[in-house]
PQR file of N, CA, C, O and H, with PARSE charges and radii, in Angstrom:
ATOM      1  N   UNK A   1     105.261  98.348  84.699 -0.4000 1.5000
ATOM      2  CA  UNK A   1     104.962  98.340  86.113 -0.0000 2.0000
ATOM      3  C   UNK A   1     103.895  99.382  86.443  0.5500 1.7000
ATOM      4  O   UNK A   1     103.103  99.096  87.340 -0.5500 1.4000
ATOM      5  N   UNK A   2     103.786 100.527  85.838 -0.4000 1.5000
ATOM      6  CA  UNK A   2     103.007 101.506  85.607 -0.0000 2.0000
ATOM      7  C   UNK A   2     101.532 101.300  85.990  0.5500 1.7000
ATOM      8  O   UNK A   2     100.742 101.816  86.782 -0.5500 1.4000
ATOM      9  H   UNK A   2     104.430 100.760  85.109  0.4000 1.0000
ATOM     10  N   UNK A   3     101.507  99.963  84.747 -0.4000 1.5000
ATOM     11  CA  UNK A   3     100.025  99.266  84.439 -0.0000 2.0000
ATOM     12  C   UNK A   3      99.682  98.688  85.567  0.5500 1.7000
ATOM     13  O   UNK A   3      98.521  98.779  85.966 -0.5500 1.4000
ATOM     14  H   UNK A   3     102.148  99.544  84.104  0.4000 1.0000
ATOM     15  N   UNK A   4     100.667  97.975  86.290 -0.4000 1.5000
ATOM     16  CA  UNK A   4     100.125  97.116  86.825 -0.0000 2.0000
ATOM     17  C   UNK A   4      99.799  97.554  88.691  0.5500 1.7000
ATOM     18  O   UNK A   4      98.943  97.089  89.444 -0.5500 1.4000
ATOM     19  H   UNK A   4     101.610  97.901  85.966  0.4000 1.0000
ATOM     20  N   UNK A   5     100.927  98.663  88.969 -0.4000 1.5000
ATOM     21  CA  UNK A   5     100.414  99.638  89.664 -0.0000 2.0000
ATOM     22  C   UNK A   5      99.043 100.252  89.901  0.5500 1.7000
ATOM     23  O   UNK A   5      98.317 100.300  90.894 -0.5500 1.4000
ATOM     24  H   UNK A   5     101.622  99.041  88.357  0.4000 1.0000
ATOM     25  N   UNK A   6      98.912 100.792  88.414 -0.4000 1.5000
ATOM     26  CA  UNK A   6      97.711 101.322  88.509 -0.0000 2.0000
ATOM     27  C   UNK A   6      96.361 100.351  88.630  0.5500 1.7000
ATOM     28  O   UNK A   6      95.348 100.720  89.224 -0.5500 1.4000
ATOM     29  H   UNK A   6      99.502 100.752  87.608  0.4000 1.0000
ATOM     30  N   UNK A   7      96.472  99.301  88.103 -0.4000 1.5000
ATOM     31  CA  UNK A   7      95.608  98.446  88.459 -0.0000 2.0000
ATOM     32  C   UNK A   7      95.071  97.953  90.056  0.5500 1.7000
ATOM     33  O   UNK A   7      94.043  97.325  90.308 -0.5500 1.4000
ATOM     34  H   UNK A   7      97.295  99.001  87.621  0.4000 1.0000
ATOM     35  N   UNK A   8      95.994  98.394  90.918 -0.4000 1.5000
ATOM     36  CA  UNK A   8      95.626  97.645  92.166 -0.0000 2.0000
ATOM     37  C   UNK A   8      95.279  99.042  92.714  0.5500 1.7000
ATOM     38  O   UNK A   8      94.729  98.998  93.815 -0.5500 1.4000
ATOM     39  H   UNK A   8      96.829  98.905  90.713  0.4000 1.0000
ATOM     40  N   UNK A   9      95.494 100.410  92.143 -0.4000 1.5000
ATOM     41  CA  UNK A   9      95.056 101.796  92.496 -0.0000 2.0000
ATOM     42  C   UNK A   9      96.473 102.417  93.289  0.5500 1.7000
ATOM     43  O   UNK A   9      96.520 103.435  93.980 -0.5500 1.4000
ATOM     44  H   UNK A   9      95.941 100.446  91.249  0.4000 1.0000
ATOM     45  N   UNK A  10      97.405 101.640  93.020 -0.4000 1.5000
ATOM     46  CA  UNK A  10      98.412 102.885  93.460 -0.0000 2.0000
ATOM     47  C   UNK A  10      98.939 103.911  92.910  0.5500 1.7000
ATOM     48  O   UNK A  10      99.607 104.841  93.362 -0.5500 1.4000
ATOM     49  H   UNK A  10      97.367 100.813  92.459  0.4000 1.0000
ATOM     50  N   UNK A  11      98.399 103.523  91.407 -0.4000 1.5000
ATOM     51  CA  UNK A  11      99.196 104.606  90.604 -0.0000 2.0000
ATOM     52  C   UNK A  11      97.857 105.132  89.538  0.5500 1.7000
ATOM     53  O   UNK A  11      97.236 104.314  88.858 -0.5500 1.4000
ATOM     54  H   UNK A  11      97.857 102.768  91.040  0.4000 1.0000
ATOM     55  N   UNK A  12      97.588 106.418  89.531 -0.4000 1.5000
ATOM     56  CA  UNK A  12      96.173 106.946  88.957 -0.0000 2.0000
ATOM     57  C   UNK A  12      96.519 107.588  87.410  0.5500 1.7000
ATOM     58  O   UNK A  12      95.689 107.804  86.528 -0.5500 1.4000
ATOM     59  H   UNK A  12      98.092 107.083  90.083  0.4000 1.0000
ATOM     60  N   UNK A  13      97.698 107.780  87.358 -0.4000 1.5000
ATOM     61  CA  UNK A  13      97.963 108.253  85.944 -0.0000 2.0000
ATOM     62  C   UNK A  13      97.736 107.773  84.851  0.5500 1.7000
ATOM     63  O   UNK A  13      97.145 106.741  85.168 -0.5500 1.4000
ATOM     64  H   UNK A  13      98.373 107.605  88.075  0.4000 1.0000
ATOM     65  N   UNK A  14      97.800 107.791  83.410 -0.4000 1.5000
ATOM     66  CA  UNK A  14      97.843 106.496  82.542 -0.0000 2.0000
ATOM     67  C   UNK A  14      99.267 106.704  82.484  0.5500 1.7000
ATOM     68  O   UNK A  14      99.958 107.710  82.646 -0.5500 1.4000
ATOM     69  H   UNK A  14      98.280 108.629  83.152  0.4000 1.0000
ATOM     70  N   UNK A  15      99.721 104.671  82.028 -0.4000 1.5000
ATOM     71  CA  UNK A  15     100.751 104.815  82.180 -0.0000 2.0000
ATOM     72  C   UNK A  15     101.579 105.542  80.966  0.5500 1.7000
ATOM     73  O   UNK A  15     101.085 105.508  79.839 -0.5500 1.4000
ATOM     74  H   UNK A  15      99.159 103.854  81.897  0.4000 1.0000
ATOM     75  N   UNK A  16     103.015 106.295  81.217 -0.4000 1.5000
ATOM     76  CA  UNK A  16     103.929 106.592  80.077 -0.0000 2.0000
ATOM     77  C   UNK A  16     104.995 105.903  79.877  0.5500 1.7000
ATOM     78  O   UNK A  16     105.616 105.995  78.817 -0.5500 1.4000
ATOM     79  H   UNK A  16     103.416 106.323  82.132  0.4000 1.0000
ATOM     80  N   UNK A  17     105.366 105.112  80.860 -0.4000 1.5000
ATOM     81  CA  UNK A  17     107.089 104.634  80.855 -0.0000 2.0000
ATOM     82  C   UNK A  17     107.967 105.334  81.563  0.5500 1.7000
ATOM     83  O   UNK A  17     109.089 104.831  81.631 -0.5500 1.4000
ATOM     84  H   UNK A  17     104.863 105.038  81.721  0.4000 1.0000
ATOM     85  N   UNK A  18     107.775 106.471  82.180 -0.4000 1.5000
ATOM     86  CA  UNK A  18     108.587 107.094  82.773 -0.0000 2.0000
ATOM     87  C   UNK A  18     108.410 107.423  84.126  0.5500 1.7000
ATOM     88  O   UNK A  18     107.381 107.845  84.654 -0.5500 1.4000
ATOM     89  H   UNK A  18     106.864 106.879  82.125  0.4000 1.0000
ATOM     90  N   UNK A  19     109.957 107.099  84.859 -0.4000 1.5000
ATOM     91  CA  UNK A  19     109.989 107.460  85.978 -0.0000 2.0000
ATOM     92  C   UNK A  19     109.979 108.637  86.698  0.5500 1.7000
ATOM     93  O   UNK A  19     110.943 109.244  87.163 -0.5500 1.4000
ATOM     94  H   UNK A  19     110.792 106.756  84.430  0.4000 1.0000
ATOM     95  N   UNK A  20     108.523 108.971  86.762 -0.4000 1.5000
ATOM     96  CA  UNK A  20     108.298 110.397  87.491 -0.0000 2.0000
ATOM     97  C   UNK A  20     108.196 110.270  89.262  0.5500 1.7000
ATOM     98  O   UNK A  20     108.647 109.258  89.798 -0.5500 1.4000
ATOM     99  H   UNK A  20     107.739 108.477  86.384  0.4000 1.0000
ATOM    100  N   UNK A  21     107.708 111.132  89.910 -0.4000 1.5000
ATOM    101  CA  UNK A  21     107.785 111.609  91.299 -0.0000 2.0000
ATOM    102  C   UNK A  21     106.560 110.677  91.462  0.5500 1.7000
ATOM    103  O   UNK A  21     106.734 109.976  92.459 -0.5500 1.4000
ATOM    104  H   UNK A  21     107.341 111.954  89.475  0.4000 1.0000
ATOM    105  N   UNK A  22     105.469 110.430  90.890 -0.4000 1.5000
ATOM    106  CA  UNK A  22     104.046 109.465  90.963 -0.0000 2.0000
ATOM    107  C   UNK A  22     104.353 108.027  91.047  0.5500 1.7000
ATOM    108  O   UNK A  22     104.131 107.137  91.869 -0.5500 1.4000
ATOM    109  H   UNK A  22     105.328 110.999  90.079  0.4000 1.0000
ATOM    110  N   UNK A  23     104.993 108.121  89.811 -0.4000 1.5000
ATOM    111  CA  UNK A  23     105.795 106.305  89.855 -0.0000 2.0000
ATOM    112  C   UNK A  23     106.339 105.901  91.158  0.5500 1.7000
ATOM    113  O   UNK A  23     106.025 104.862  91.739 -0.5500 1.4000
ATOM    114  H   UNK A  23     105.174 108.843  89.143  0.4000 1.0000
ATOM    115  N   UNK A  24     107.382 107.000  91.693 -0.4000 1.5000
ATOM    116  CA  UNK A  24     108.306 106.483  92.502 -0.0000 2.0000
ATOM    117  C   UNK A  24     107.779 106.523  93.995  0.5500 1.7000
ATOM    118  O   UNK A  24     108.517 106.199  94.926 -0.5500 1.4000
ATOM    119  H   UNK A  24     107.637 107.844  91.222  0.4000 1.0000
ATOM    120  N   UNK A  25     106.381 106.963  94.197 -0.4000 1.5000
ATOM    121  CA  UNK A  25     105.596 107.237  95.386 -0.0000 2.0000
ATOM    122  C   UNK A  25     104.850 105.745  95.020  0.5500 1.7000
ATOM    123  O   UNK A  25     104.725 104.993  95.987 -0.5500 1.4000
ATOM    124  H   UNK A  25     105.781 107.226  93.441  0.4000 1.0000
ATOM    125  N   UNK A  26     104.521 105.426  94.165 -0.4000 1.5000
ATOM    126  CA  UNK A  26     103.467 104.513  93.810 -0.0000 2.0000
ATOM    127  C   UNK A  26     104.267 103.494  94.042  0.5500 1.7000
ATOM    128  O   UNK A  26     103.742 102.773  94.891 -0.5500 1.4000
ATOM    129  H   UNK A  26     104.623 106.037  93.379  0.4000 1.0000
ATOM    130  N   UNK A  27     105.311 103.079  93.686 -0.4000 1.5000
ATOM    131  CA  UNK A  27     106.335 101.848  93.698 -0.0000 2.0000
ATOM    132  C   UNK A  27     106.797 101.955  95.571  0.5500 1.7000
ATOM    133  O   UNK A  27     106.928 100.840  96.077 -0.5500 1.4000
ATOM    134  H   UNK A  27     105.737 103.664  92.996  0.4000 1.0000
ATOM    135  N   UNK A  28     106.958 102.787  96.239 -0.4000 1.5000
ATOM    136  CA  UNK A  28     107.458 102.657  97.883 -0.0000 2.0000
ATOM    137  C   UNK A  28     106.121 102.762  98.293  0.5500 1.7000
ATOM    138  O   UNK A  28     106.118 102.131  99.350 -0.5500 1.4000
ATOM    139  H   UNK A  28     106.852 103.692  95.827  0.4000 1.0000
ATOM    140  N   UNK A  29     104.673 103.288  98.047 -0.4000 1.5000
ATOM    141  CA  UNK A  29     103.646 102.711  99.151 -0.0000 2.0000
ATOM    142  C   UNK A  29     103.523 100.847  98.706  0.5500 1.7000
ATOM    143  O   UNK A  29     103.358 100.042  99.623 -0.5500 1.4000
ATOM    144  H   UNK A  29     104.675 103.800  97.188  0.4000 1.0000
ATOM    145  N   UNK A  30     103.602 100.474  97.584 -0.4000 1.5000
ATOM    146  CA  UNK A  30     103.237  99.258  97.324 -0.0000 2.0000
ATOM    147  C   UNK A  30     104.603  98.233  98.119  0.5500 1.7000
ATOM    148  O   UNK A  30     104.579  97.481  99.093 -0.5500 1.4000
ATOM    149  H   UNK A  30     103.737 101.127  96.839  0.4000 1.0000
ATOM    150  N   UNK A  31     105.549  98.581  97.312 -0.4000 1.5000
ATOM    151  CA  UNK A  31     106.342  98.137  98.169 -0.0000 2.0000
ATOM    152  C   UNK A  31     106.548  98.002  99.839  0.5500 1.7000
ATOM    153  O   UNK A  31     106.959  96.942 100.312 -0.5500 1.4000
ATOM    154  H   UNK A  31     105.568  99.193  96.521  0.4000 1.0000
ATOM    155  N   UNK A  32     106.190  99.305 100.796 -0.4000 1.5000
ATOM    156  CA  UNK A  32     105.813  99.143 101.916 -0.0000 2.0000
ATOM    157  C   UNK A  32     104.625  97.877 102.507  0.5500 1.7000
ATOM    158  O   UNK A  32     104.667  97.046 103.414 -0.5500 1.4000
ATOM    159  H   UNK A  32     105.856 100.166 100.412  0.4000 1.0000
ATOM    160  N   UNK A  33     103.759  98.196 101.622 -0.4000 1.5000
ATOM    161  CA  UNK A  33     102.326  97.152 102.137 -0.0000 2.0000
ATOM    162  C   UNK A  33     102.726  95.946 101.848  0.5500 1.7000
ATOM    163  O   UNK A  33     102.255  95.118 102.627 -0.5500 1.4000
ATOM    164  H   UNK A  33     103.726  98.871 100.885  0.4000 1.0000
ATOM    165  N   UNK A  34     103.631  95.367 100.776 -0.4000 1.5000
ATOM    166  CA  UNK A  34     104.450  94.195 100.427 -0.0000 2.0000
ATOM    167  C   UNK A  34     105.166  93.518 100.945  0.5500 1.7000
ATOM    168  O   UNK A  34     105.471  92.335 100.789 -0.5500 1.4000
ATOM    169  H   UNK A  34     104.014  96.040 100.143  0.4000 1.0000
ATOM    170  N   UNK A  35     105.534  94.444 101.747 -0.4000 1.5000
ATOM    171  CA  UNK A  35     107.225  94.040 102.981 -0.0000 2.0000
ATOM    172  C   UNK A  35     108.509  94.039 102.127  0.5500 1.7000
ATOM    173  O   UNK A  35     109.615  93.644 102.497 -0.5500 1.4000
ATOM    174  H   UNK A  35     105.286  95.405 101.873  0.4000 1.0000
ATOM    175  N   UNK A  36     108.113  94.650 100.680 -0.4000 1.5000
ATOM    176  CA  UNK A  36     109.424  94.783 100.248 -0.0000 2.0000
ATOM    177  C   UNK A  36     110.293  95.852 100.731  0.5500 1.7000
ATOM    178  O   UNK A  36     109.672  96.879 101.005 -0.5500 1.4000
ATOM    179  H   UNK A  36     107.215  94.971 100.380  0.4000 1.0000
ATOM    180  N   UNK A  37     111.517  95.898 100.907 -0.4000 1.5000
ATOM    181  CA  UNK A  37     112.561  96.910 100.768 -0.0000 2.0000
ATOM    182  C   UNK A  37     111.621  97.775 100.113  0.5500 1.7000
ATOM    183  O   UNK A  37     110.693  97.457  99.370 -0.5500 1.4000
ATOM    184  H   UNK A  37     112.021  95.064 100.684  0.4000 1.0000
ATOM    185  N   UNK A  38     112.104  99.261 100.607 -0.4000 1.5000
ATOM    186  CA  UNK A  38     110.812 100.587  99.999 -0.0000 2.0000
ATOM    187  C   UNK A  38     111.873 101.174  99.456  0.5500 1.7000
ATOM    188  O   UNK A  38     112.779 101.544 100.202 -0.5500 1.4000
ATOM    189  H   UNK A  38     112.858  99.519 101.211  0.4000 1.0000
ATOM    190  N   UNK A  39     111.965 101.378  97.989 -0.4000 1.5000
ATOM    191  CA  UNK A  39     113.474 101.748  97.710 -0.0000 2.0000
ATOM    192  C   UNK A  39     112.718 103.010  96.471  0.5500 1.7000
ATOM    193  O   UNK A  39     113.377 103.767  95.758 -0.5500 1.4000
ATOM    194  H   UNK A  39     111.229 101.077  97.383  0.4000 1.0000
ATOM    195  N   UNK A  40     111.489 102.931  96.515 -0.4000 1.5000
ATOM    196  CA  UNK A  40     111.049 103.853  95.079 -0.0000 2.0000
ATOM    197  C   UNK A  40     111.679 103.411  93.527  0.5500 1.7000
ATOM    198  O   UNK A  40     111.614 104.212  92.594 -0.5500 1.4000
ATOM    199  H   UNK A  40     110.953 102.316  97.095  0.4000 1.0000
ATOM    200  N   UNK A  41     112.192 102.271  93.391 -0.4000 1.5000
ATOM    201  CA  UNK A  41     112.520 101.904  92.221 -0.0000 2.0000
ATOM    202  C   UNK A  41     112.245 100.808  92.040  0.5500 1.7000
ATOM    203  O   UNK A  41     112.053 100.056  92.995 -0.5500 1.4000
ATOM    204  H   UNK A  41     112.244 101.620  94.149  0.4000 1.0000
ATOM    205  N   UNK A  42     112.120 100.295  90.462 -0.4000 1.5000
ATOM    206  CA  UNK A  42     111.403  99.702  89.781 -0.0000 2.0000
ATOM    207  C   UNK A  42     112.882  98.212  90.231  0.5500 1.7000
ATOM    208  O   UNK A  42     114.008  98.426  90.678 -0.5500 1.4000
ATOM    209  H   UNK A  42     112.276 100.906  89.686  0.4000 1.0000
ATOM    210  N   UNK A  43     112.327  97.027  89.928 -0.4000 1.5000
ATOM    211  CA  UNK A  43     113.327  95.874  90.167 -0.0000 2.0000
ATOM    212  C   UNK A  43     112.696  94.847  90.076  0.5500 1.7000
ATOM    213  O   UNK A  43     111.484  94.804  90.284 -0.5500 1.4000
ATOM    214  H   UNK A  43     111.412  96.854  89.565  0.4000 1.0000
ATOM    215  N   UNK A  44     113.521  93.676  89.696 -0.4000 1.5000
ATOM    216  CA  UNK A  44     113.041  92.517  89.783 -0.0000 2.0000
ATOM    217  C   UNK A  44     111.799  91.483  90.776  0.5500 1.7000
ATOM    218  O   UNK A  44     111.114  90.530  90.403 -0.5500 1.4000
ATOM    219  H   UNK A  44     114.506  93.711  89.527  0.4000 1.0000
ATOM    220  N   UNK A  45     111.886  92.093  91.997 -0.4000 1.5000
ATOM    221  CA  UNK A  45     111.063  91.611  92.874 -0.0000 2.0000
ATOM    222  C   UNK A  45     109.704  92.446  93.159  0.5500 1.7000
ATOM    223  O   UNK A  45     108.638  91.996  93.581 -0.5500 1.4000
ATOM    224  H   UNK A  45     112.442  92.867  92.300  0.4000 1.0000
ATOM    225  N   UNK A  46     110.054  93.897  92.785 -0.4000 1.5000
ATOM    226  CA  UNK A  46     108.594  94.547  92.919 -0.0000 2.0000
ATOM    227  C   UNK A  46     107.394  93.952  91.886  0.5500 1.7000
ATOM    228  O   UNK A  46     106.221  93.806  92.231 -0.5500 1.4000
ATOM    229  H   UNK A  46     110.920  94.262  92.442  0.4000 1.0000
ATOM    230  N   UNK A  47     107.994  93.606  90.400 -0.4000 1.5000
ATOM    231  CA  UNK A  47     107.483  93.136  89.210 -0.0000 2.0000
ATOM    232  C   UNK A  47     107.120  91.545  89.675  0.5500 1.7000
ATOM    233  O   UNK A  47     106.040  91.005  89.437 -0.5500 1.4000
ATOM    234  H   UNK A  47     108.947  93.725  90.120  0.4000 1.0000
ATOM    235  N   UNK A  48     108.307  90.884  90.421 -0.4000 1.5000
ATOM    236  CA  UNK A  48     107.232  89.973  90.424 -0.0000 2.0000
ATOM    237  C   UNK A  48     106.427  89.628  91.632  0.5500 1.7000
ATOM    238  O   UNK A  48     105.742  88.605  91.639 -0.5500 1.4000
ATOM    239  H   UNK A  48     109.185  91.323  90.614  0.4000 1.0000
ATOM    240  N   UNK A  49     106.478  90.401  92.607 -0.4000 1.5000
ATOM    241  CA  UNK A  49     105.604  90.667  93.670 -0.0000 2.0000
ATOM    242  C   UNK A  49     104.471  91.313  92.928  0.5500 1.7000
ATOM    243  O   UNK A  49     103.412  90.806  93.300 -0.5500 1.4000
ATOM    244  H   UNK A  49     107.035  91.232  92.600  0.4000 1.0000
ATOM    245  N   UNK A  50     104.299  92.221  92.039 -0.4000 1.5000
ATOM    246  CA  UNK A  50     102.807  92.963  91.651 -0.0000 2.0000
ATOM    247  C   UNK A  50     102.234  91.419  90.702  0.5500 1.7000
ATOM    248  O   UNK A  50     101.185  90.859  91.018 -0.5500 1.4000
ATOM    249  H   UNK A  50     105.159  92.632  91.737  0.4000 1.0000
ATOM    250  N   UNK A  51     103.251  90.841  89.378 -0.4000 1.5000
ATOM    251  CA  UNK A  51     102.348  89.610  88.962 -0.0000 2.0000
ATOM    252  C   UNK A  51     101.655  88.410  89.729  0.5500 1.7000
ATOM    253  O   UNK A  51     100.659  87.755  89.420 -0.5500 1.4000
ATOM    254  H   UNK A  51     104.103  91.296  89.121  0.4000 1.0000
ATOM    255  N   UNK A  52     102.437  88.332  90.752 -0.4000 1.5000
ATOM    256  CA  UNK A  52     102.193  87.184  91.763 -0.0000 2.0000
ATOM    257  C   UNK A  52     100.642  87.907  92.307  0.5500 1.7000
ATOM    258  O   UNK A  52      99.659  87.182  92.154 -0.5500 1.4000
ATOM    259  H   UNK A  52     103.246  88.863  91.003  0.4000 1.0000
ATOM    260  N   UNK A  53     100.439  89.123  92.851 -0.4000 1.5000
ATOM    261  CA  UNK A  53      99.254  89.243  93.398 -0.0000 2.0000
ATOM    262  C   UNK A  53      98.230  89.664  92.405  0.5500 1.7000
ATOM    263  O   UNK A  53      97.030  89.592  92.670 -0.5500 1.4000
ATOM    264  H   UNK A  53     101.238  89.712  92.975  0.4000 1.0000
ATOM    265  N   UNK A  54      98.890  90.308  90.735 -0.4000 1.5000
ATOM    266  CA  UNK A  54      97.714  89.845  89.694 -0.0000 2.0000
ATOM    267  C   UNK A  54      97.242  88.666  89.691  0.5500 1.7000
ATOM    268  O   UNK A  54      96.021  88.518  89.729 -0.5500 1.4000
ATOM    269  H   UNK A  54      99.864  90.367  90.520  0.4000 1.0000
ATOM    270  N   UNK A  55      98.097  87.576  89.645 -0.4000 1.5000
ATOM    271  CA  UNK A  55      97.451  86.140  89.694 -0.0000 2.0000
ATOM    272  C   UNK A  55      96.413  85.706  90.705  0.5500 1.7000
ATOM    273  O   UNK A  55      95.368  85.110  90.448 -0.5500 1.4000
ATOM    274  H   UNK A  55      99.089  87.696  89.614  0.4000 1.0000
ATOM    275  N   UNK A  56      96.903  86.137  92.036 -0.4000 1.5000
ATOM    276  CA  UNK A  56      95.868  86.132  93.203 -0.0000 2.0000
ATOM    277  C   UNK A  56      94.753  86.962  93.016  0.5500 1.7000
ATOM    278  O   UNK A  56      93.736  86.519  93.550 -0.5500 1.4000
ATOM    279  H   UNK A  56      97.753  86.621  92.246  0.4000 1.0000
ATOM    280  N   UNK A  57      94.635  87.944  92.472 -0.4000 1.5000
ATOM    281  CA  UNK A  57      93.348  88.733  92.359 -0.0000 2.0000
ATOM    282  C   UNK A  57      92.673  88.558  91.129  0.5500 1.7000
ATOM    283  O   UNK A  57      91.542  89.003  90.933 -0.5500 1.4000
ATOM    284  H   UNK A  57      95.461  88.304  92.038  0.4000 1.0000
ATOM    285  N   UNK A  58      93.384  87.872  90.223 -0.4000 1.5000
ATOM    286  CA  UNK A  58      92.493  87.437  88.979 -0.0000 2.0000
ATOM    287  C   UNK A  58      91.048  86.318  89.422  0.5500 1.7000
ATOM    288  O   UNK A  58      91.013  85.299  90.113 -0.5500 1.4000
ATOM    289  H   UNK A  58      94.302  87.511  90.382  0.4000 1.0000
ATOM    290  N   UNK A  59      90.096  86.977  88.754 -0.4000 1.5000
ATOM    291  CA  UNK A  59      88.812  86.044  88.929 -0.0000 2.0000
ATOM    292  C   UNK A  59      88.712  84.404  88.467  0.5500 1.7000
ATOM    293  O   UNK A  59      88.816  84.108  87.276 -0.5500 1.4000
ATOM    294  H   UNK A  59      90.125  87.804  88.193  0.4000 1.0000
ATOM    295  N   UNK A  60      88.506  83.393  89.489 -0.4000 1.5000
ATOM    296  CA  UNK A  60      88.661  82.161  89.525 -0.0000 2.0000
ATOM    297  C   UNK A  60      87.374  81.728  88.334  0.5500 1.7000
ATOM    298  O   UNK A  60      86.279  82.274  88.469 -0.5500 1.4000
ATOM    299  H   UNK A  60      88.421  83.634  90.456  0.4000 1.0000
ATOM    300  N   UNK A  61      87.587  80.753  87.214 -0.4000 1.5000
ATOM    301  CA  UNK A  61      86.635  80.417  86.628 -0.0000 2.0000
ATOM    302  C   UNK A  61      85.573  79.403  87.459  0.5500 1.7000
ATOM    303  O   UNK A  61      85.863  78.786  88.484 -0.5500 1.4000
ATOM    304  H   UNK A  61      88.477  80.310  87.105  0.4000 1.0000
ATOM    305  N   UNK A  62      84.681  79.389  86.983 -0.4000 1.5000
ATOM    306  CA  UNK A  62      83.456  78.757  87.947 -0.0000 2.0000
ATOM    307  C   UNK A  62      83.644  77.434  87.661  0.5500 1.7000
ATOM    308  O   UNK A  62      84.483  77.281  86.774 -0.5500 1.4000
ATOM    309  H   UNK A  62      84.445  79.890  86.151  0.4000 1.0000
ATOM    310  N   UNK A  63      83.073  76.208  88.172 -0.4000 1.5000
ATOM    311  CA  UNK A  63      83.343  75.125  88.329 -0.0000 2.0000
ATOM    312  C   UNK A  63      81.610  74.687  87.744  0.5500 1.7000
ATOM    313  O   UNK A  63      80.526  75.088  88.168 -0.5500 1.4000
ATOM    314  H   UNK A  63      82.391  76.332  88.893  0.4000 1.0000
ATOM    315  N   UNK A  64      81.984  73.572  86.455 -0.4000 1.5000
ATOM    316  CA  UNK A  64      80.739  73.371  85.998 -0.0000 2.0000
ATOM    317  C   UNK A  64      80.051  72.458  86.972  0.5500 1.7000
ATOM    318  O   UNK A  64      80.786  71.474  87.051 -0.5500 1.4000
ATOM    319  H   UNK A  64      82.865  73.246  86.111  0.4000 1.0000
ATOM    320  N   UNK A  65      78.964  72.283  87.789 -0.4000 1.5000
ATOM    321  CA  UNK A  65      78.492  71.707  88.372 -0.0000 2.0000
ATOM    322  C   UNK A  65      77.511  70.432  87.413  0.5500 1.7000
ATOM    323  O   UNK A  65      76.499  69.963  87.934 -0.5500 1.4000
ATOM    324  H   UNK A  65      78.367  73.082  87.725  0.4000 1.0000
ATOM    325  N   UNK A  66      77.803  70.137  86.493 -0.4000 1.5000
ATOM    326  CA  UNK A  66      77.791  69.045  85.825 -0.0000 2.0000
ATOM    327  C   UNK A  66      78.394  67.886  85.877  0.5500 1.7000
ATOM    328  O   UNK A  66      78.138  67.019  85.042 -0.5500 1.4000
ATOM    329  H   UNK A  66      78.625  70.518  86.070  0.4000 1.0000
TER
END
């Protein structure tokens, strides 16, 4: 979750796996802007609330105009 945090810029550290005071700030602002429950912990819906908007922010392949 670390990674994927840090990818959208909530979380600036590299990731370690561990739940520090950064993680758990990084997981309740995202969660806030999400409308999830702001609970500072890691769970099933934050993970797939962050993949769901990797998918949305992943770059669309171009369409061959051929």
């Amino acid at each position: 979750m670390q990674a994927l945090l840090r990818e959208f810029r909530f979380y600036n550290d590299a990731p370690d796996g561990r739940m520090g005071q950064a993680t758990r700030a990084a997981i309740r602002e995202y969660q806030g802007i999400a409308g999830l429950p702001v609970t500072g912990q890691p769970d099933k819906a934050l993970f797939d609330s962050l993949k769901e908007m990797q998918e949305l922010t992943k770059p669309k392949p171009k369409a061959d105009s051929n």
